[in-house]
N, C-alpha and C positions, 0 to 999 in steps of 0.2 A: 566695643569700647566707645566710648563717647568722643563724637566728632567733633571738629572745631569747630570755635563759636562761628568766626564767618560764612562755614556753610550752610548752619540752622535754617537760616529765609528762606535756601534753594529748596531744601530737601524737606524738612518737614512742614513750610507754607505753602511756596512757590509752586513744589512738586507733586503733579496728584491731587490739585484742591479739590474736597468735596464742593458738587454742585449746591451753588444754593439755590435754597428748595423757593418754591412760592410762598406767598403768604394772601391771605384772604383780606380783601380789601377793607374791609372794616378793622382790622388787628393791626394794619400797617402802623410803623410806629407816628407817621406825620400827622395822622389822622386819629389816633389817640393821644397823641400828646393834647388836642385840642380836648377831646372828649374827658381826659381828666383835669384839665383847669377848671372847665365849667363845672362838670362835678365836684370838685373842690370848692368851687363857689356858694356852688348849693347847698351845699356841705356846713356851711358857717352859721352859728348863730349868733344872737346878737351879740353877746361878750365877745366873742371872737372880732365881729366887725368893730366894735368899741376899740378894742386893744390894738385892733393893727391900725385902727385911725391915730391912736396917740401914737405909735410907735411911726409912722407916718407927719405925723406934725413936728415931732423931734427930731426926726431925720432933715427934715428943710430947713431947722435954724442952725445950720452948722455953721455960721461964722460966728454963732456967739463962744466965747470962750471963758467959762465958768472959772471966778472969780471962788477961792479957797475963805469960806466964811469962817470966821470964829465960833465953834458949837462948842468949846468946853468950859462956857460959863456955867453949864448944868453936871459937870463931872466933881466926885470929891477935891477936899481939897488936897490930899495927901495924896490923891494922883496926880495931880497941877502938882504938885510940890517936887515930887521926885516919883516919877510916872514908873521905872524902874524896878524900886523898891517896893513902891506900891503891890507890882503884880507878884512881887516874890513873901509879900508878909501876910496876902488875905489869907483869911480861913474856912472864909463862910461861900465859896465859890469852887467848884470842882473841876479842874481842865484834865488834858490826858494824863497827865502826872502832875504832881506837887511842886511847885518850881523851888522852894524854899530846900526841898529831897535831891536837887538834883545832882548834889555833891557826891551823897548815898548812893543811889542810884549810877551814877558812873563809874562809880567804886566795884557796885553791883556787874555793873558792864564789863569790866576790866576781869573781872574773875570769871565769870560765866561765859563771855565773850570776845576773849583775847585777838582773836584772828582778825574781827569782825570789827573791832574797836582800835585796831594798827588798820585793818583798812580805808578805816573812818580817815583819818587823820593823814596817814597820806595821800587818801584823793581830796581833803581842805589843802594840806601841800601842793597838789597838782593845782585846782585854782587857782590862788594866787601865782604861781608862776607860769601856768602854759593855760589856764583858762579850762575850759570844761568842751566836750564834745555831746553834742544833742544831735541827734536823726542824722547822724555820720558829718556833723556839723562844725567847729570849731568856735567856741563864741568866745569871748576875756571879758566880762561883765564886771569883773573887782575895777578893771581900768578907771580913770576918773574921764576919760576921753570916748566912753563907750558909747555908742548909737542905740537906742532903745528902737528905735524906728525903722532899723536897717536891715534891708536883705543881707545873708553873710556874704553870699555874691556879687550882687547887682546893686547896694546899696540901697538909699535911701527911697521910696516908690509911694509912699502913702502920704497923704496930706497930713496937716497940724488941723485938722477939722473936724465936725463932728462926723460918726459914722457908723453904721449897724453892720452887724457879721456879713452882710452881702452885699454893701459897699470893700469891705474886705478882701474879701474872696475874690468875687470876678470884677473889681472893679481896677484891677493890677495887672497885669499878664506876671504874675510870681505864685511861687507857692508861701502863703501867709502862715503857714502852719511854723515855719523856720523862726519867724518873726514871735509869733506867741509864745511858742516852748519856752526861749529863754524868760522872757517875759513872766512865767509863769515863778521864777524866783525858787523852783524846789530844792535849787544846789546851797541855797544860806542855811536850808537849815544842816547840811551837813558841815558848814564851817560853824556855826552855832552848836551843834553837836560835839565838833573836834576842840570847841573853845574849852568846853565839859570835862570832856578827858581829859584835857592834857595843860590847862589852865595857862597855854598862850594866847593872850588878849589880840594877838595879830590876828587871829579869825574873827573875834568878836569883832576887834575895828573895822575890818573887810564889808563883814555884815551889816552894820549899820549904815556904813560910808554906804556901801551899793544901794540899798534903801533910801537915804535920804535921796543921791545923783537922782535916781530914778523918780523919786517924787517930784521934785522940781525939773524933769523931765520931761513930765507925761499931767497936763494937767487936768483936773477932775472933767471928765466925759468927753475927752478931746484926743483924737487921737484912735491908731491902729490896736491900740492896747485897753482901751476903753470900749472897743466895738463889740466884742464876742463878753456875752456873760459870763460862759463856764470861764473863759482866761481869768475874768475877772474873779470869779470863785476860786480858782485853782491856785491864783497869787496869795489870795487871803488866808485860805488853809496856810499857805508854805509860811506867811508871818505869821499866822500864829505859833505853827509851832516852832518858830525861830525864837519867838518871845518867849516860850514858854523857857527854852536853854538859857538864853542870856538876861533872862527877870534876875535882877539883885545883882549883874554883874557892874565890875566898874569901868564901863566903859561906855562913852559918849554920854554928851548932857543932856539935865532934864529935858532940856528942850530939844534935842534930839529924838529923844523918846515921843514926846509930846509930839509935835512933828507927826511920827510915825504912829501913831495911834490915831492921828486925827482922819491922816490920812483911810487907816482901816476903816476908823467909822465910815469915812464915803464909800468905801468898796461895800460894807454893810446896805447902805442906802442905796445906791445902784443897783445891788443885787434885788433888794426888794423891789423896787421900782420897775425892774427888767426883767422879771421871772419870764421863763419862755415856756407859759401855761399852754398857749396857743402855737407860738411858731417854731415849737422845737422839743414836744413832750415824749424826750427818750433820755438816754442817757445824760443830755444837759443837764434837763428840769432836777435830774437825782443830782446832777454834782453843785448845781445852784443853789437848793434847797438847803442841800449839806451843808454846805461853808456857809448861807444865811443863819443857819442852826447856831453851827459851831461858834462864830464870831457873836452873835446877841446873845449865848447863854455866858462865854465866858468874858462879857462887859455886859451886864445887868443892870453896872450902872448907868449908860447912855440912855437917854430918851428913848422910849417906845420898844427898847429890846424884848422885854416880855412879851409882846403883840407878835413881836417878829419872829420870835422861840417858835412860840404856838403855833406858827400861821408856816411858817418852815417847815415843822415836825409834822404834820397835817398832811402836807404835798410831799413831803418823802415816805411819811408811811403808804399814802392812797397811791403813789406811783411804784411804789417796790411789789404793792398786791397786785397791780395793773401790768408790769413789765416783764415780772417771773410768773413764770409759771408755776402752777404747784409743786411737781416736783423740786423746783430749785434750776432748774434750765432758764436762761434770757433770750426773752423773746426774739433781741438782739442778733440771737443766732452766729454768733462771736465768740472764741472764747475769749481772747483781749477783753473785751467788755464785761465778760462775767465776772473776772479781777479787777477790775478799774471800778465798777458797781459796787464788789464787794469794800473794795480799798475806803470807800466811801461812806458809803451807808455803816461799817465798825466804827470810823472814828466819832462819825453823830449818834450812835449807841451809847458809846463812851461816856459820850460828855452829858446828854439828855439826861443817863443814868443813875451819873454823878453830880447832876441840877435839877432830880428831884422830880425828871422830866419822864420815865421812863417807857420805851416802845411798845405797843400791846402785844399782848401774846402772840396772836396770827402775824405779825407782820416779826416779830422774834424767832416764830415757827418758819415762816420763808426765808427768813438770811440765815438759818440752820441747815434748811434744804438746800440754799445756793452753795453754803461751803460741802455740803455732802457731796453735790454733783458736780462741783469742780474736783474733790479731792478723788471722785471715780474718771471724770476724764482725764486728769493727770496720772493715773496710774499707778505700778508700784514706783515709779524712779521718779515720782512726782514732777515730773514735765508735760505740762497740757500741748495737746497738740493742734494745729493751726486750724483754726477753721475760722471765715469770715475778714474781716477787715480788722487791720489793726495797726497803732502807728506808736508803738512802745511808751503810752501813758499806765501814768500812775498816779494813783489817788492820794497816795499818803506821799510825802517828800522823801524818800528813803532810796537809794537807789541801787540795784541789782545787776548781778555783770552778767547773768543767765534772762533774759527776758523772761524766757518760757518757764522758767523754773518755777512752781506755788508753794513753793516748799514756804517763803514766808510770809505768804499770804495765809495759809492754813494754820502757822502759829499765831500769827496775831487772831483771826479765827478760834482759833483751841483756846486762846487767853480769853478774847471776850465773851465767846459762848462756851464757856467751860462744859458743859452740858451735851455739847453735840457730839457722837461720835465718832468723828471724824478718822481715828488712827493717827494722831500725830505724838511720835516716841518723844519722848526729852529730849532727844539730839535735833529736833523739827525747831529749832529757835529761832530768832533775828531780833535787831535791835529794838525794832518797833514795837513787837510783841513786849519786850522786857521792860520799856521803858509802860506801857503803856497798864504793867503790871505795876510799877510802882519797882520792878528790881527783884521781886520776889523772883523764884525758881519757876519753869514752868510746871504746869499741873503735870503730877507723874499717874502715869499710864494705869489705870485699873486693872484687876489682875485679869479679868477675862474680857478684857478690849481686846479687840484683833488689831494686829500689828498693822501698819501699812502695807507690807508687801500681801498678807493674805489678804487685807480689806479691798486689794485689788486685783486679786487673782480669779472670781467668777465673774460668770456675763449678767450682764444688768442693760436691763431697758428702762429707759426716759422715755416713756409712751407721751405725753403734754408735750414735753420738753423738743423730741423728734431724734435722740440718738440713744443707740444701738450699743452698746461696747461685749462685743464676742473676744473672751479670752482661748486662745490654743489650748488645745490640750493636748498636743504633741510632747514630744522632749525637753525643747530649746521655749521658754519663756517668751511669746508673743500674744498682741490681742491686734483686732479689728475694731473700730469706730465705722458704723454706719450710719450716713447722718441722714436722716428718714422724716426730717424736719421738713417748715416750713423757709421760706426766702429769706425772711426776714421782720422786723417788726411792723405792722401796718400803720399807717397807710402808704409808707414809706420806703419800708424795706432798708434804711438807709447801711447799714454795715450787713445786710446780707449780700452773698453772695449769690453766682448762677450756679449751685455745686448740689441742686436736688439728688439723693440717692448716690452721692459719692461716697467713698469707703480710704480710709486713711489704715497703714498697716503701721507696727513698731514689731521689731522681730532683738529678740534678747540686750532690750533695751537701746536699741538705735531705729529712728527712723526708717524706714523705708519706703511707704508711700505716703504723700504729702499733700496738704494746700500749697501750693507753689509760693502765697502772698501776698500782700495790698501790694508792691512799690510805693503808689504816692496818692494822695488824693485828689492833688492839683495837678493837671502836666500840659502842655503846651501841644502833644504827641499821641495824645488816646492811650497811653500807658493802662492808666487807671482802667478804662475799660477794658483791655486786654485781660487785665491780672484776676476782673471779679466775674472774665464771660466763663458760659460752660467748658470750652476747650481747652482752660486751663486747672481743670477738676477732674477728679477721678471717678465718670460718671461716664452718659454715653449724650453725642453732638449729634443730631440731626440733620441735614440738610444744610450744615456749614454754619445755621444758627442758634443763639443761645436760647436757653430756657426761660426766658426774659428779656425786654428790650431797655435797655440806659437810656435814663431821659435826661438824667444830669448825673453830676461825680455822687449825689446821696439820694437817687431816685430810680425806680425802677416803673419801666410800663409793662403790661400782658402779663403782671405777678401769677403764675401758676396757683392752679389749685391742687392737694396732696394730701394724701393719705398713708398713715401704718395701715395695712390693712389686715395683719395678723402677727402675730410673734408668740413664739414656742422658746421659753427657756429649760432644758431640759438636763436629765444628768449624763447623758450621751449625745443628745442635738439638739443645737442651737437653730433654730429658723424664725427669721425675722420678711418679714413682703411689705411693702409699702409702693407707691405709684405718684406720679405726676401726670399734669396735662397740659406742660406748658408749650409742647407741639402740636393743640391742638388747632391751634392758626394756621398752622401749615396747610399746603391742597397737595392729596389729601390728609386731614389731621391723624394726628399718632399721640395716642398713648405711652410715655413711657413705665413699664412693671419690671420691678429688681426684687430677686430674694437673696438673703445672703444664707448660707447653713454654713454652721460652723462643727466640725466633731473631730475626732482624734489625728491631726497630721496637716492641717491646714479648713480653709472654707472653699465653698463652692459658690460661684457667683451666677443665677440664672436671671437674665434678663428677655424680657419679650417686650418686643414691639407690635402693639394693638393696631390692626386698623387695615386700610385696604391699597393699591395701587405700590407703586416703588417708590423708596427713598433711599441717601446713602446716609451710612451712620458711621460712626467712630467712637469705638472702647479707648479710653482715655486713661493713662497708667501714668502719673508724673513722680519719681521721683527725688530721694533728699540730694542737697548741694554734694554731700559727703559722700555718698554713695558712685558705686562702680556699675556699669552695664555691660552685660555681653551675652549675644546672641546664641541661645541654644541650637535652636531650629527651625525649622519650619514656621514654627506655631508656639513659639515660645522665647522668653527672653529671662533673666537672674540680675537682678540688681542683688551687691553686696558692697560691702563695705571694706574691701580686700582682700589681700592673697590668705584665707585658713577663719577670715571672719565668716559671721553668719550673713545668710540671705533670703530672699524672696526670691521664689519663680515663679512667673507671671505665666499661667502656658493657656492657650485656647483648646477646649477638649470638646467645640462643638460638633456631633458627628457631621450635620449636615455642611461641612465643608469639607470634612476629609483630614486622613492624619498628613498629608503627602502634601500640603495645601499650602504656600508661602506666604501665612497670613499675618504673622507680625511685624513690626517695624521699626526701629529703635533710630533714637536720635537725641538732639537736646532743647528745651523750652527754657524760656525766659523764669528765674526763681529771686525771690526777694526776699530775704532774710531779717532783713531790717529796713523799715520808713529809708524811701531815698537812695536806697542803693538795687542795684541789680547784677545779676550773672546769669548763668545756665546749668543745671542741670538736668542729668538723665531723665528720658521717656520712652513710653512704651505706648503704641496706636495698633489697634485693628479696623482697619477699615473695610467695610460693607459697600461697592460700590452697586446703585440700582438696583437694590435688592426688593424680593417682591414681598408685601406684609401681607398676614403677620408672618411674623418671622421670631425668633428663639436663640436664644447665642448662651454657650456653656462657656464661663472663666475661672480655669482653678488657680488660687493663692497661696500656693505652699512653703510655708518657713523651713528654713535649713539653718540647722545646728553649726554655730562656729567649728570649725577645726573638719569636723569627718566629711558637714556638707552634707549630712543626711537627713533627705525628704520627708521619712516616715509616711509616706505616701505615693501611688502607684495608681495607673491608671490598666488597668485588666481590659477590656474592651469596649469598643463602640460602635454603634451601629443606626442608621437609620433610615426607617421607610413610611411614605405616606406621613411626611408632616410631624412621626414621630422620632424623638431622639431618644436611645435608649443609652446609660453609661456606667458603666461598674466599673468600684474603686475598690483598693486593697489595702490597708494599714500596715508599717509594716509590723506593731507589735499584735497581731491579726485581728480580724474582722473583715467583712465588707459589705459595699453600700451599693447597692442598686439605684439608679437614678431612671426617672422613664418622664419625659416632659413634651407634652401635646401643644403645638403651638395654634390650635383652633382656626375659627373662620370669622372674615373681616366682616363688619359691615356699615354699609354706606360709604356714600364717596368722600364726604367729608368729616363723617361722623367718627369716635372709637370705639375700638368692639370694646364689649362688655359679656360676650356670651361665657356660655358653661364647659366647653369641649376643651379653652385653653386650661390646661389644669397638670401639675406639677406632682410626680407621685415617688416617693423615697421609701426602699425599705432596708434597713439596716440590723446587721447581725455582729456584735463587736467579740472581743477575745474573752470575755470574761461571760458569754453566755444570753447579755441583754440583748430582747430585741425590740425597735421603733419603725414604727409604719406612720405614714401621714401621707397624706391629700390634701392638696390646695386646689381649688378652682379659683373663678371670677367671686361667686359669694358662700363655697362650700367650703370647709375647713375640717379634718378628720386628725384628731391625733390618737395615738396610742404608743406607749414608752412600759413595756411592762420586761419582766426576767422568762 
């Protein structure tokens, strides 16, 4: 069972700690840190040096304090006149919806989405009276007394001056991320939403009021809320489509409106003026681009909007070919990010679309593949599972009581790429999607589209991408995620984790082995690096160090280099290999090589350690919050989800330790469920102490069926001599698999082996007659899958 949290530090830190290994003095981190500044220097060319000098000379005039010029001497008159009505009567402009429709259209809402449109409306009820909660936060933003400025904690911490994302950051001892969220304004458009439905003008007044407090607030480039672009982008998305609700309503005056438009147009010009082409080309640069998009197509008639259309759409199409990979994977190596990318790049599809603008084919073809490969890591119960960094943003203003849930991401998906296909049934809706359809139904399901639950019931590789997804083919509904990727996106790595060759399980739709999570990205405590090192992955730790060294909370040193280095999808076995070498700093350096096979009753996880001399290592098994643990035996451990639910058993079947051998450990780690909070949940470690390489470790993952608790899987015997481990398994609805794995000879003191003797050999004979042979080596690969 799962110990108390107090004794976690003694027993799974304190107690037992792997030695940490050496590292070669060139790899140390003190001594790379320097070695990549200067290569980042070298690195630059002149645009580059250009932009950070301006961005540099604007950062030193921060006691000027920009002065709100008059620019709508060039806007119609009949915007000056009743700014309002204006956005609700044009015709000749296309936003995410018709604002003049919006009556329809909620009408629309009301019948197709009853549940979802009562939930609307009393979380606008919650607002106004108890305020909104962001990143386990509590903020009251309707208040007329409200701090734009202020920690929810610690108050007020940032100057009235000018200031860029890294006067921000570390120039506070706080986490800034508390401070922008609300900032980001996504909660108005849901009282602009509730004004919709249910035609009380108290949301609409709310909406406004908070808008106008805020701009007489926060004045143009001054300030914690002027520092970071993406905020700046992310606010302007959320008013526009606040505007888009309340265009033609009656409520506050033209000049109110006026106001608040004038206001947009600076966040337009900031944005342009601040793109972060150079000092932040990731997920920013997409959501900067985006809201640059989105705000100059739908006011066209502001000065230079055109210029600024094009020149947006430009850098979010050339960053979406740049970020995703073909398949439709993000570079990012997050699945957080892959929604928050997508939430993004739809609504500027939308609108480009609908202004005559519209996306090229190739870059229409990757945000197709981006919703396909979300819609296979989410699985049949369409809940993506954690991998990477992540602090519960969202692209579109809409908000969701499931984080993990893509169920509406993949309908607004299915709406704007009707074409792709994804598997999402009629019942796949959400507001965003509907509204975004103008109210119509969603597109009903073609008769020989595969449903979601089948579309996610085989295994599938993301070879580009770097994941794995082996479904069970047991009794009880499970798959494995193997994430066979790279770190992260370069040069940066920023939201990757140290989680090379981890493997995440769900067993009859519930979690059970996990990324544990970010907690925070700022902390006072090294949290943050705790949450993104290897020991908090379900992979294997070396010598007590990660797979990478933190150089800061969005940087990484010694980024590993990685390989798939073969994958077999088969209609009996599943085998996937792939390798890192980010121990190869180590003295002496190690290879890490993982294969995972998946076939009838669970996978098998073979890992080898390349190389020469001893080190200690640790089989890392973390875990959901929800989940129960309890110790088998010896060599084995059962995460479940209670008394008669299904489970996972974690068990070690490598011979060369022994069946008699007390090799596993169970306890509890640090898990984060959401930005800013933390607990503990269940884990599971085997540790290797001074063990001599190379060396070979057998871990089988066996799903168990709620209620009987049956394995469908059996381990028949083990055996091993001279370096070799041989291991036969048994199904229970019959078959069986002979496993025979050679852990070869090292060489060099510092070097990884690379030779040919390590080599992995499986033959399998299942119930129904089929048999599968394969060999793996270092560069030899042999399949055959015949009856």
């Amino acid at each position: 069972m799962l110990m108390a949290q107090e004794d976690f530090q003694e027993r799974f830190i304190t107690a037992h700690p792997p030695v940490r290994s050496k590292i070669v003095w060139h790899k140390r981190p003190a001594f790379q840190r320097r070695v990549r500044l200067v290569a980042r220097l070298l690195s630059m060319g002149p645009g580059e040096v250009a932009h950070r000098a301006l961005r540099l000379v604007k950062k030193r005039s921060r006691s000027a304090v920009s002065a709100r010029a008059d620019a709508t001497a060039e806007w119609p008159k009949e915007m000056l006149a009743d700014p309002s009505g204006y956005l609700s009567s044009r015709s000749n402009v296309g936003g995410f919806f018709e604002p003049r429709s919006s009556k329809r259209i909620a009408e629309a809402a009301r019948e197709q989405l009853p549940t979802l449109v009562a939930s609307t409306i009393s979380e606008a009820e919650s607002i106004l009276a108890d305020g909104i909660e962001l990143l386990g936060q509590r903020f009251r933003p309707v208040d007329e007394d409200f701090d734009w400025h202020a920690d929810p904690a610690l108050g007020r911490l940032w100057p009235m001056s000018k200031m860029d994302d890294s006067d921000a950051v570390r120039g506070v001892d706080a986490d800034v991320k508390f401070v922008w969220e609300v900032n980001r304004h996504q909660y108005l458009a849901t009282l602009a939403r509730a004004h919709v439905y249910s035609g009380d003008d108290r949301f609409a007044r709310a909406c406004v009021g908070t808008v106008l407090r805020w701009i007489e607030s926060n004045p143009r480039e001054v300030g914690v809320n002027w520092s970071s672009n993406l905020e700046v982008a992310m606010r302007a998305l959320s008013w526009v489509w606040s505007l888009h609700f309340l265009a033609g309503a009656n409520v506050g005056s033209a000049a109110d409106f006026k106001t608040w438009l004038e206001s947009l147009r600076e966040h337009r010009d900031h944005l342009h003026a601040n793109l972060s082409v150079y000092t932040d080309p990731t997920n920013h640069l997409i959501g900067e681009a985006c809201a640059l998009a989105v705000v100059s197509l739908w006011f066209p008639e502001w000065p230079r909007s055109g210029e600024y259309a094009d020149a947006a759409i430009t850098i979010l199409q050339r960053e979406i070919l740049h970020q995703v990979e073909a398949d439709g994977i993000s570079k990012e190596q997050a699945t957080s990010y892959q929604r928050f990318v997508l939430d993004l790049v739809l609504q500027a599809m939308v609108m480009a679309e609908r202004n005559g603008k519209p996306f090229d084919p190739a870059v229409k073809a990757r945000v197709g593949a981006m919703l396909e490969a979300a819609r296979a890591l989410a699985g049949a119960h369409l809940r993506a599972p954690r991998i990477g960094d992540s602090d519960d943003a969202r692209g579109v203003p809409f908000f969701c009581k499931d984080h993990w849930s893509f169920e509406d991401l993949l309908a607004v998906g299915s709406s704007v790429l009707p074409t792709v296909g994804i598997g999402i049934s009629v019942e796949g809706d959400c507001e965003c999607a509907l509204w975004l359809r103008g109210g119509e139904p969603p597109r009903a399901k073609r008769p020989n589209e595969a449903s979601p639950k089948q579309s996610a019931s085989c295994s599938r590789i993301f070879e580009s991408g770097g994941y794995a997804i082996l479904s069970n083919r047991g009794a009880v509904e499970s798959r494995l995620v193997f994430d066979c990727g790279p770190l992260g996106y370069l040069p940066h790595a920023s939201h990757g984790h140290a989680d090379l060759l981890s493997v995440l399980v769900d067993v009859g739709g519930h979690e059970m082995l996990v990324d544990p999570g970010s907690y925070a990205y700022y902390d006072e405590n090294g949290f943050r690096d705790q949450f993104r090192s290897t020991r908090f992955h379900n992979t294997i730790e070396i010598g007590g160090v990660s797979q990478a060294d933190a150089f800061d909370p969005f940087k990484w040193l010694n980024i590993p280099r990685q390989s798939l280095q073969t994958s077999y999808l088969g209609g009996t076995i599943d085998y996937v290999e792939a390798w890192h070498d980010g121990y190869r700093r180590l003295v002496p350096g190690v290879r890490h090589r993982r294969a995972v096979v998946g076939f009838h009753g669970g996978w098998l996880i073979v890992d080898w350690l390349d190389g020469t001399g001893k080190q200690t290592w640790t089989r890392w098994f973390h875990g959901a919050v929800d989940t129960m643990l309890d110790k088998v035996d010896g060599t084995a451990a059962r995460f479940h989800n209670g008394a008669g639910g299904c489970g996972l058993l974690v068990k070690d079947v490598s011979p060369s330790i022994g069946a008699g051998a007390d090799a596993v450990e169970t306890g509890a780690m640090p898990y984060s469920e959401r930005y800013g909070r933390s607990t503990h949940a269940p884990a599971v470690r085997f540790v290797d102490d001074d063990t001599a390489l190379p060396a070979v470790r057998l871990t089988l993952l066996i799903p168990e069926a709620a209620e009987t608790g049956s394995a469908g899987l059996y381990v028949a015997a083990v055996d091993h001599t001279d370096s070799v481990d041989r291991l036969e398994l048994e199904c229970e609805r019959g078959g069986r698999l002979e496993v025979v794995v050679r852990a070869g000879a090292g060489e060099g003191a510092r070097g990884v082996a690379a030779n040919e003797e390590a080599r992995f050999e499986l033959n399998a004979r299942t119930a129904d007659g089929a048999k599968f042979e394969f060999m793996s080596s270092s560069d030899h690969v042999e399949f055959r899958d015949a009856q």
